[in-house]
Backbone bond lengths (Angstrom), bond angles and torsions (degrees), N, CA, C in turn:
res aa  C-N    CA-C-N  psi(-1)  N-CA   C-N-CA  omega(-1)  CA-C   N-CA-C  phi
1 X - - - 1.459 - - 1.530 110.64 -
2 X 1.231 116.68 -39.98 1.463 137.91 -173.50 1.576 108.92 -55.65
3 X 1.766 105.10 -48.57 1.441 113.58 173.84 1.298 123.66 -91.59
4 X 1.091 114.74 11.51 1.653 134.01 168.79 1.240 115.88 -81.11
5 X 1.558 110.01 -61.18 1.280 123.00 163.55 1.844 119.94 -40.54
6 X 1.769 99.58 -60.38 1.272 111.06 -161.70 2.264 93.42 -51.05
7 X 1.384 100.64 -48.17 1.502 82.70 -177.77 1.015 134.39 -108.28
8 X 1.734 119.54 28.16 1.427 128.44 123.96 1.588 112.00 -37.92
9 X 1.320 123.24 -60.12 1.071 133.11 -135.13 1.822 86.33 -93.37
10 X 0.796 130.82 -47.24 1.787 126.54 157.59 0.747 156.92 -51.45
11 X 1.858 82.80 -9.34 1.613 111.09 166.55 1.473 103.52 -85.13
12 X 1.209 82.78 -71.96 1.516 76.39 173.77 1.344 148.39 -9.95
13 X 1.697 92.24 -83.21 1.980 99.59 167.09 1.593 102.01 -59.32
14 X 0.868 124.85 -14.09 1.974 114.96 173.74 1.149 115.38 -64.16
15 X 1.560 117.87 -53.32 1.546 111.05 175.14 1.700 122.36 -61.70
16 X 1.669 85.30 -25.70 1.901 87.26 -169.56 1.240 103.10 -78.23
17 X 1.525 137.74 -13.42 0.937 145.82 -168.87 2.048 105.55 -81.68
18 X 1.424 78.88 -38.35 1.720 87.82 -163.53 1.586 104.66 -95.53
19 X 1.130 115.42 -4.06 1.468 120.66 148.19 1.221 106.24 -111.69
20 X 1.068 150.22 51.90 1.650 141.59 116.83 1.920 96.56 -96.16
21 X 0.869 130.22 -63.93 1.956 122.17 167.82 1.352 127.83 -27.98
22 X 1.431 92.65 -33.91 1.728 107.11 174.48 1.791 104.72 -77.26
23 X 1.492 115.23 -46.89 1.399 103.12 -165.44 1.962 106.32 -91.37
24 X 1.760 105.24 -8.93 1.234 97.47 143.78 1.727 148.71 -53.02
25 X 1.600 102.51 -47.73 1.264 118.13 171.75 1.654 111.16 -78.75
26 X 1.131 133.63 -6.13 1.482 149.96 140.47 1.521 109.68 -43.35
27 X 1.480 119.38 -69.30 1.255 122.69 -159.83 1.817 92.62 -80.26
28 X 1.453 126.58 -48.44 0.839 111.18 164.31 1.551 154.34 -25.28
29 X 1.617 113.97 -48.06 1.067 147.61 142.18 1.528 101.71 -43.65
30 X 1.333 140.55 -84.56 1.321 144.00 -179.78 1.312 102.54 -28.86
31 X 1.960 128.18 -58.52 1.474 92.93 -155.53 1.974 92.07 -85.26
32 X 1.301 123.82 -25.77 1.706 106.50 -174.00 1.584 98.91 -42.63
33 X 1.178 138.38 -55.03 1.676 136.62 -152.99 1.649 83.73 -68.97
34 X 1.031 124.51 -55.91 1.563 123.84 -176.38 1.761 99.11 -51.46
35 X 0.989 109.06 -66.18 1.768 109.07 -170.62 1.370 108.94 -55.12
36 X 1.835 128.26 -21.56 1.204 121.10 -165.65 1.497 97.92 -112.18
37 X 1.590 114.26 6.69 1.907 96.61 159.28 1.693 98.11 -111.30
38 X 1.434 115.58 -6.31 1.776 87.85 -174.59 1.576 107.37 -107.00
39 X 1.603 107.93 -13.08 1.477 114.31 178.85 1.539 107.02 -37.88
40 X 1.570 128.98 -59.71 1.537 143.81 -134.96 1.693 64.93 -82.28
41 X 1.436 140.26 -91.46 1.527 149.50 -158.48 1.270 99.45 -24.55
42 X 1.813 127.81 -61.14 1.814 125.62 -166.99 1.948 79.74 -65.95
43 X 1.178 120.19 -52.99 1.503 97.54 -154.12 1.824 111.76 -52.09
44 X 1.416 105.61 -53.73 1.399 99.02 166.26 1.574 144.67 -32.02
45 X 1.403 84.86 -56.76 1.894 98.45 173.35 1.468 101.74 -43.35
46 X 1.524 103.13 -59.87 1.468 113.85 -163.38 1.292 109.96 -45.02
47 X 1.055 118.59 -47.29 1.896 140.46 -160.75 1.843 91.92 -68.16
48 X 1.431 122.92 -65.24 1.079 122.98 163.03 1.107 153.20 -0.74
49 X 2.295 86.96 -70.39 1.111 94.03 171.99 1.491 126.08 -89.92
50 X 1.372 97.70 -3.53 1.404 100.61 172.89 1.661 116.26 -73.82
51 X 0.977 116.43 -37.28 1.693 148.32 -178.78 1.902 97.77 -37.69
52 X 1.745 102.25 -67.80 1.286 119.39 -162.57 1.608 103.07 -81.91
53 X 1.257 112.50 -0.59 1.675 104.38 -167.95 1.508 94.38 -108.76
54 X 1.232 123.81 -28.31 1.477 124.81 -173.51 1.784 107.63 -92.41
55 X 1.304 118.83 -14.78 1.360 134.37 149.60 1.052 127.44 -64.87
56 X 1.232 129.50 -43.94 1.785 153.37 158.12 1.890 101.31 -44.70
57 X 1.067 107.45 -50.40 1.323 123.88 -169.71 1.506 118.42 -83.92
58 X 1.383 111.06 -54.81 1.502 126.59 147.22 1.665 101.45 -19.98
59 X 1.497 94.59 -78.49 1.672 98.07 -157.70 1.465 116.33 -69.42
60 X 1.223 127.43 -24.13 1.608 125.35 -176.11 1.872 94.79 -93.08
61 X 1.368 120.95 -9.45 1.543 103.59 -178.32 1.867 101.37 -88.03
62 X 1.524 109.24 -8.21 1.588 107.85 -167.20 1.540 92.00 -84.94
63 X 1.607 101.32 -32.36 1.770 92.25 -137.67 2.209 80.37 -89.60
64 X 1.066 100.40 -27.51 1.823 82.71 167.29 1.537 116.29 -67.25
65 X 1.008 105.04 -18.91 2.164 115.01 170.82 1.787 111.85 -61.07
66 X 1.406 81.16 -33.36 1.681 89.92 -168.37 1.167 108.13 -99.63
67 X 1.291 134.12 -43.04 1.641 143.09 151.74 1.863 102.50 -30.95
68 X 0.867 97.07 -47.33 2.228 100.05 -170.00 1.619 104.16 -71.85
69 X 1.617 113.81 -45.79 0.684 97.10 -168.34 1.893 110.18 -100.48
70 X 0.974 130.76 7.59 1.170 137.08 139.85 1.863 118.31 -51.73
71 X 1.336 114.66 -44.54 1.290 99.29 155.28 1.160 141.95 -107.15
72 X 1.679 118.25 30.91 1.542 133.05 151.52 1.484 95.23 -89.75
73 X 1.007 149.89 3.63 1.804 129.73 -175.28 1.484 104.38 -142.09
74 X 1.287 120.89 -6.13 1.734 114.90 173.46 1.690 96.64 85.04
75 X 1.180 122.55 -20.16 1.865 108.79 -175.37 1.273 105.91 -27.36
76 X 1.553 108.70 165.93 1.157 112.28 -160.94 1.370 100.75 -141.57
77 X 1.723 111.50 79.84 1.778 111.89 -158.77 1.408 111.36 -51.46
78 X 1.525 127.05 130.96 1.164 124.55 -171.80 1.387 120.42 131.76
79 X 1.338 102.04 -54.41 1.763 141.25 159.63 1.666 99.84 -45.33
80 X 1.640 100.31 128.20 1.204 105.97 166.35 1.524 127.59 -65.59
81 X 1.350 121.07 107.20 1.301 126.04 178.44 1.710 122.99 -104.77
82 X 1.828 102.93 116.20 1.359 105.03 -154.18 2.568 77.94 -110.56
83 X 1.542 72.73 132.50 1.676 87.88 174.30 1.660 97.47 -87.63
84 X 1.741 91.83 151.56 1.728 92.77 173.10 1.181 119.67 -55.56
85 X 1.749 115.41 162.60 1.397 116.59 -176.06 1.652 101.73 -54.21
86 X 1.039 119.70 -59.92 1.622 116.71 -139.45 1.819 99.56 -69.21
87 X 1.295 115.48 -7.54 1.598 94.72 169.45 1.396 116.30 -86.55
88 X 1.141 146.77 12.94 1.643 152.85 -170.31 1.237 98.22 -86.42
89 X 1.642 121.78 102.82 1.461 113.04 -167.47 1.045 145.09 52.60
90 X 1.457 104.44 22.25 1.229 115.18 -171.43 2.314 112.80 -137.94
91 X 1.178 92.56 106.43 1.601 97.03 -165.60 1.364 105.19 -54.43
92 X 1.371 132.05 -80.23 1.310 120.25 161.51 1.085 131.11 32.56
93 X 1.630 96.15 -103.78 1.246 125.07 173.50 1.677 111.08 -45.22
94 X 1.250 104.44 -65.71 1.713 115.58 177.38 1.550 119.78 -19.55
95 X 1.481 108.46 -59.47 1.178 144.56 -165.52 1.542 97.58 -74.33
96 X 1.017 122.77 -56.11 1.663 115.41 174.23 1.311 109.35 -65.86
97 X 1.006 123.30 -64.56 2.148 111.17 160.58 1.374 115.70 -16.55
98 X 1.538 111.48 -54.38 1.124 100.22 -142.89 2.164 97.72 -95.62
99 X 1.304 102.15 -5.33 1.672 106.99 153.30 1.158 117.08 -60.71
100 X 1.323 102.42 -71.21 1.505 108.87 177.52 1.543 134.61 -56.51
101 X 1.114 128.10 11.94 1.335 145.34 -163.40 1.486 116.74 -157.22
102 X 1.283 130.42 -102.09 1.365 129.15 155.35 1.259 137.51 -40.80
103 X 1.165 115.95 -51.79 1.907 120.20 -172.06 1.052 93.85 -92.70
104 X 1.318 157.06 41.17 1.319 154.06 156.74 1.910 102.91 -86.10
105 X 0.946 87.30 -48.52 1.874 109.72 172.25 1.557 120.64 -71.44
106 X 1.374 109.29 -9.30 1.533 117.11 -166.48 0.962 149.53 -124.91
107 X 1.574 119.58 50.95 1.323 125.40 -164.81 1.634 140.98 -22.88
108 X 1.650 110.15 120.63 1.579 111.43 -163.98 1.417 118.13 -156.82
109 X 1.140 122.55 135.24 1.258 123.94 -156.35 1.667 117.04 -95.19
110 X 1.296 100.04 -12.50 2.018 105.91 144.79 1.302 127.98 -175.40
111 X 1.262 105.87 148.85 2.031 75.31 -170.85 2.087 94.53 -126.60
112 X 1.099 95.93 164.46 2.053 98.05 171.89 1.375 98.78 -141.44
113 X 0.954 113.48 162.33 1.985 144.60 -171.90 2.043 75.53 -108.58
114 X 1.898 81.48 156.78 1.433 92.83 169.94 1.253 74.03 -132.61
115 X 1.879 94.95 -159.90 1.824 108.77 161.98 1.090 111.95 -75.77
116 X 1.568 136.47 -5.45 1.080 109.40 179.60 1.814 123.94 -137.24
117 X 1.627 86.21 3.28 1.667 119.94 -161.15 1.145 124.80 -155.14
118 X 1.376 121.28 -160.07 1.581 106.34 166.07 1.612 87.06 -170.99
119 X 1.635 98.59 176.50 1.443 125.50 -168.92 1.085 99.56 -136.32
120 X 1.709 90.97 146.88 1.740 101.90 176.41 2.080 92.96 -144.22
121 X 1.124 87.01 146.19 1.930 88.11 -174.81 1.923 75.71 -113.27
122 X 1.704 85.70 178.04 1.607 105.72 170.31 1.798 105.56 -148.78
123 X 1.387 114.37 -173.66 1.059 107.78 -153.97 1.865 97.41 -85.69
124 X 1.432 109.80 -43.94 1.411 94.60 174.18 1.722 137.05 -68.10
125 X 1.256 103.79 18.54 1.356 120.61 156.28 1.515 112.12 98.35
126 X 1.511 115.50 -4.60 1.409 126.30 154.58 1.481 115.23 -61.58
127 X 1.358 112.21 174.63 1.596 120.34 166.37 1.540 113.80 169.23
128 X 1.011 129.15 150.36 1.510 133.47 157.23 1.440 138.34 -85.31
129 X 1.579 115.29 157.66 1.651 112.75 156.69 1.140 89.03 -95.74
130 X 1.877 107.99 179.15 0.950 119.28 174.42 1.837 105.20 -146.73
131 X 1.080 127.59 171.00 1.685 119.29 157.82 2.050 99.62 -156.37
132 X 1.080 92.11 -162.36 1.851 80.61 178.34 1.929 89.35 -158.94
133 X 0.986 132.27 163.33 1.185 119.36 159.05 2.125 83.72 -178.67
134 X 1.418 110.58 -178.46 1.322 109.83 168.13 2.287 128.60 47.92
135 X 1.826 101.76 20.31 1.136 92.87 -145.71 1.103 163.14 51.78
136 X 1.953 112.87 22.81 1.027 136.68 141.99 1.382 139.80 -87.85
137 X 1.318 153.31 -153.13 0.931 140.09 -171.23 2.285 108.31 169.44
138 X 1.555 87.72 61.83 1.459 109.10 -158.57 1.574 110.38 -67.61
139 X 1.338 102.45 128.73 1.530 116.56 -167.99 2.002 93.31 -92.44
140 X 1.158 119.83 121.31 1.430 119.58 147.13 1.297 116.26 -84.87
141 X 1.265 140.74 76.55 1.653 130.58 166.36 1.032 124.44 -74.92
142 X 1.353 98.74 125.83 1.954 124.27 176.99 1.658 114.62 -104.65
143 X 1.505 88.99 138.82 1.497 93.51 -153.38 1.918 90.29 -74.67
144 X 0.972 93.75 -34.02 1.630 107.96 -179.67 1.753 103.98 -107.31
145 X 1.002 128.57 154.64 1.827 140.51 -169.79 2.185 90.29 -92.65
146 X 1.087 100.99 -24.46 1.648 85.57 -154.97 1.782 76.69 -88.13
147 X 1.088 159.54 31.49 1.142 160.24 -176.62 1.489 111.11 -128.88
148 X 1.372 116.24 -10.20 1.509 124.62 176.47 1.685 93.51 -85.30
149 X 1.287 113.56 141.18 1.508 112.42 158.88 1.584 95.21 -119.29
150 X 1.896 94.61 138.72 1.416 95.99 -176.15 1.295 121.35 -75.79
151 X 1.587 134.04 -1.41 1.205 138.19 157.43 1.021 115.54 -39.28
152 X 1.303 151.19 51.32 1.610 139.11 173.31 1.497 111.41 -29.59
153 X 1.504 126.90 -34.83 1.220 101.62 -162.43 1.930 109.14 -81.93
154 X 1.358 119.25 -10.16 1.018 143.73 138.14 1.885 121.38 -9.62
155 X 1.273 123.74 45.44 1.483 103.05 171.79 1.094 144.56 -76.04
156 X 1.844 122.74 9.06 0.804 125.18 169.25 1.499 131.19 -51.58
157 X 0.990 138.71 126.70 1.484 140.14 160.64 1.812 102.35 76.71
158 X 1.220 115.36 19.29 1.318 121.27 -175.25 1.561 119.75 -78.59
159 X 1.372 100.90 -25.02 1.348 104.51 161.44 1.649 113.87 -148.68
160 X 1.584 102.38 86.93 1.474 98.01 170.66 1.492 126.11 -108.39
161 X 1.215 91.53 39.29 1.928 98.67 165.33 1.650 118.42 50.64
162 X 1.554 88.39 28.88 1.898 106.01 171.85 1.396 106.33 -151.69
163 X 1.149 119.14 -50.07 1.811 117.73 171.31 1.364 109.50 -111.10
164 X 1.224 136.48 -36.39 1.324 132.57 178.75 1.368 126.75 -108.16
165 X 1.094 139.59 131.73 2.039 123.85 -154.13 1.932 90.56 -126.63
166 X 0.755 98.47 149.59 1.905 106.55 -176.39 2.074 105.95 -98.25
167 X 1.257 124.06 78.04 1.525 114.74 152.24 1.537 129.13 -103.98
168 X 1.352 109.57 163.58 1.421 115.56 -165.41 1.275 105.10 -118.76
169 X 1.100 118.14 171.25 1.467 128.30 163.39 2.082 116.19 -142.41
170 X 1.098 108.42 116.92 1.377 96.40 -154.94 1.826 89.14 -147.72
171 X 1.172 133.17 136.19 1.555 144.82 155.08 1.386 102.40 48.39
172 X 1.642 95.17 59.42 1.693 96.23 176.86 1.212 141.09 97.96
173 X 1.251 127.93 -37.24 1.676 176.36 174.91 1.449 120.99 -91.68
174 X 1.474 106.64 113.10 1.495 112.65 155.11 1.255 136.29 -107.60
175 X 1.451 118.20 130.34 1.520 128.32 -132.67 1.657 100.23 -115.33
176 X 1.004 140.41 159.42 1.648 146.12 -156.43 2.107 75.90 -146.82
177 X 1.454 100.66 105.56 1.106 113.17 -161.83 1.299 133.12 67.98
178 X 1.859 125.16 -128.08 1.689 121.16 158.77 1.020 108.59 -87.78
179 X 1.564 114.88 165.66 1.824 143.59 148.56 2.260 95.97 -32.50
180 X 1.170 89.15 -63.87 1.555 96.19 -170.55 1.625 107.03 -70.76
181 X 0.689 134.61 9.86 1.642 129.51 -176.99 1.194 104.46 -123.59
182 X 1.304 130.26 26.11 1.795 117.96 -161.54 1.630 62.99 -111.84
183 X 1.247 148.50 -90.59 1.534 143.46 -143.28 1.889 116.25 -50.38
184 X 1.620 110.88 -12.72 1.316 109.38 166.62 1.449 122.42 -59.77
185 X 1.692 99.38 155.87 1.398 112.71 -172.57 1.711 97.00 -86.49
186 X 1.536 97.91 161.22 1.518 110.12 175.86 1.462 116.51 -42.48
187 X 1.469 109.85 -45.08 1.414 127.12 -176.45 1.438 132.13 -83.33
188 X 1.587 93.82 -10.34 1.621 111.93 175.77 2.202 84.56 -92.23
189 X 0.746 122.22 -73.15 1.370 131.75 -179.39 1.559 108.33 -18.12
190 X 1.992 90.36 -75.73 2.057 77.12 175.60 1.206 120.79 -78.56
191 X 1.172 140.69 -14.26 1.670 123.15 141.14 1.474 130.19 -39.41
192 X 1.250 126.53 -43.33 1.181 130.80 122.06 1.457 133.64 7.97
193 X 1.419 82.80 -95.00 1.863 91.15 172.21 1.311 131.67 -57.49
194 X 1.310 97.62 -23.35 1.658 115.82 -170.55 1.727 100.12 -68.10
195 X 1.208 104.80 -65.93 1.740 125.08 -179.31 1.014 87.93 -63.72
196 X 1.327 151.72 -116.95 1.587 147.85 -145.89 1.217 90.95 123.37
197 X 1.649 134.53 47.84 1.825 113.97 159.24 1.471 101.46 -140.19
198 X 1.484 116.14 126.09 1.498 95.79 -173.94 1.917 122.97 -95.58
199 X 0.986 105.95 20.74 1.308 125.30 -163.12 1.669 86.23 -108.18
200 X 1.389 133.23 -57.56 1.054 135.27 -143.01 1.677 108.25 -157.42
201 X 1.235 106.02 87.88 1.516 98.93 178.07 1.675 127.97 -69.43
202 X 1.476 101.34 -1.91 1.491 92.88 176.78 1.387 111.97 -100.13
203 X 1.376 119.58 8.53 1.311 121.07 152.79 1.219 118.43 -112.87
204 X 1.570 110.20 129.66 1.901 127.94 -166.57 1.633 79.07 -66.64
205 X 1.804 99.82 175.26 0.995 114.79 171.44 1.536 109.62 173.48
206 X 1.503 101.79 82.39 1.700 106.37 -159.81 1.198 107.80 -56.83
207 X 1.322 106.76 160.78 1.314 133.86 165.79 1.824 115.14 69.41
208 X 1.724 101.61 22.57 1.716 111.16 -179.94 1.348 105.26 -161.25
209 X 1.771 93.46 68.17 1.333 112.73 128.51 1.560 143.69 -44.81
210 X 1.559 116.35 61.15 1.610 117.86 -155.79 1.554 95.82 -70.15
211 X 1.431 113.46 -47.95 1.885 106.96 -161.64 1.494 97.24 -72.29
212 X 1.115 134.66 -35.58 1.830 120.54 -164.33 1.492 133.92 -33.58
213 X 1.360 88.86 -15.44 1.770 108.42 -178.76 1.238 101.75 -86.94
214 X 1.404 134.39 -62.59 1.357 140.63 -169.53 1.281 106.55 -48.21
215 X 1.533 110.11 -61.58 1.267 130.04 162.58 1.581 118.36 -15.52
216 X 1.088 104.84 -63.79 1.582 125.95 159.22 1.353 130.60 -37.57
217 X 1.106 86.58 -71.21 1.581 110.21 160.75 1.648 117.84 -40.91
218 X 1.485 121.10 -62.59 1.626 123.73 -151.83 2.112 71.87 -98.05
219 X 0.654 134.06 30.91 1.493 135.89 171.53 1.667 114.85 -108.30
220 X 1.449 94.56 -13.36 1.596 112.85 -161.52 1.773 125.71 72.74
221 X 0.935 96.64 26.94 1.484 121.78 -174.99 1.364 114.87 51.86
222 X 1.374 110.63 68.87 1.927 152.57 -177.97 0.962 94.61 -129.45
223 X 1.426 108.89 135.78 1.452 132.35 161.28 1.864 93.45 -99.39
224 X 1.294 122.22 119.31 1.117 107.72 -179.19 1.966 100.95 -128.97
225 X 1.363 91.57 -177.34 1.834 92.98 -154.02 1.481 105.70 -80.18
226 X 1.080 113.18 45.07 2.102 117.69 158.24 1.111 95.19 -127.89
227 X 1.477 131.22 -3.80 1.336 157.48 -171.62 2.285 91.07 -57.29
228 X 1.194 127.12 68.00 1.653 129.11 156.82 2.035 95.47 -15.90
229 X 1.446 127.24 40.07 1.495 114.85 172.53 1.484 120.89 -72.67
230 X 1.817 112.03 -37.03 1.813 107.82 -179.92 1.061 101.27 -120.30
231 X 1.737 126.49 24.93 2.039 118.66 166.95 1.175 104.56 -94.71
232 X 1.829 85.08 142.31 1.788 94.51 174.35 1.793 95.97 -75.34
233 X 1.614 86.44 154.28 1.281 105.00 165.61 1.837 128.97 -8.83
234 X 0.925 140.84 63.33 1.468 125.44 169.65 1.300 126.84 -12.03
235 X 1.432 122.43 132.74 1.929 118.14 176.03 1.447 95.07 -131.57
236 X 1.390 110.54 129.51 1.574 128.69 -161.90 1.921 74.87 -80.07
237 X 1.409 105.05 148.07 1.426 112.48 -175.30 2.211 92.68 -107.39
């Protein structure tokens, strides 16, 4: 009777056992499909917010570079400012300018001249190229340093408004994109960004995203969700 009982009673907790495993591997199943549509969404945000905070930071650590050194030299922001010949495509040269003037103010954990530019990393793991030509003095910012290629003469993918952001520095002034794009509308901007040409948005032109920064910028430095962050490139049909 004793062992009758015992495996009644083993039956029992066996099934209840093997339906509680069953509605485990149920819920299980439920949250992976859950984790594998919102995972890609947390990864984005994340990417984002990292994106707009190291841009935020980027841009107020240049434009206090340029503020300081506007009042060690009397410049006169506004005033046409022509850089010496020998930095126009030329790293070298660039790179000694940019000691003597800017990076004097600017903490960085290494910088190199190319042939045509130069690089500077920083400690939170961002950094830029740079080149100068035309009285500018064009910032490639990488949200990450291993995303800079030290080829400056290289513009491919240098600023595609996800790893690489396009600023200038030109007559005094540091610009969150161009001189000419600071007066665009929100909607001229993310059209803009979307196409990647800043001259002409109805012609694509991968990998030159010029407005995405500004964009950024007059956004309050939010990447927000009309925000072109995981579309490929647009081609005006």
């Amino acid at each position: 009777m004793k062992n009758i009982f015992c495996r009644l009673l083993k039956k029992k907790y066996s099934r209840k056992i093997a339906f509680t495993l069953a509605e485990v591997l149920v819920t299980l199943g439920i949250i992976g499909v859950v984790a594998a549509i919102t995972m890609p969404t947390l990864i984005d945000n994340h990417q984002k917010k990292v994106a707009a905070t190291r841009l935020e930071k980027f841009y107020s650590m240049m434009s206090q570079a340029v503020y300081q050194w506007v009042g060690d030299t009397g410049f006169i922001p506004g005033t046409t400012y022509n850089f010496p010949e020998n930095t126009k495509y030329n790293g070298k040269g660039l790179e000694q300018w940019y000691n003597a003037n800017l990076g004097k103010y600017i903490k960085s954990t290494s910088q190199v001249s190319t042939d045509s530019g130069m690089f500077v990393a920083f400690a939170d793991g961002s950094g830029f190229n740079a080149y100068q030509t035309g009285g500018n003095m064009y910032f490639f910012f990488c949200i990450e340093a291993k995303y800079c290629n030290t080829q400056a003469s290289s513009a491919e993918g240098y600023f595609d408004g996800k790893r690489t952001f396009l600023f200038d520095f030109a007559n005094g002034d540091f610009y969150a994109s161009l001189p000419g794009q600071q007066n665009m509308s929100r909607e001229e901007l993310l059209r803009a960004c979307k196409y990647g040409n800043s001259d002409n948005s109805e012609v694509s032109s991968k990998g030159r995203r010029h407005t995405c920064t500004r964009l950024i910028q007059i956004d309050g430095w939010q990447i927000k969700d009309d925000y072109p962050w995981s579309q490929i490139m647009l081609e005006k049909k």
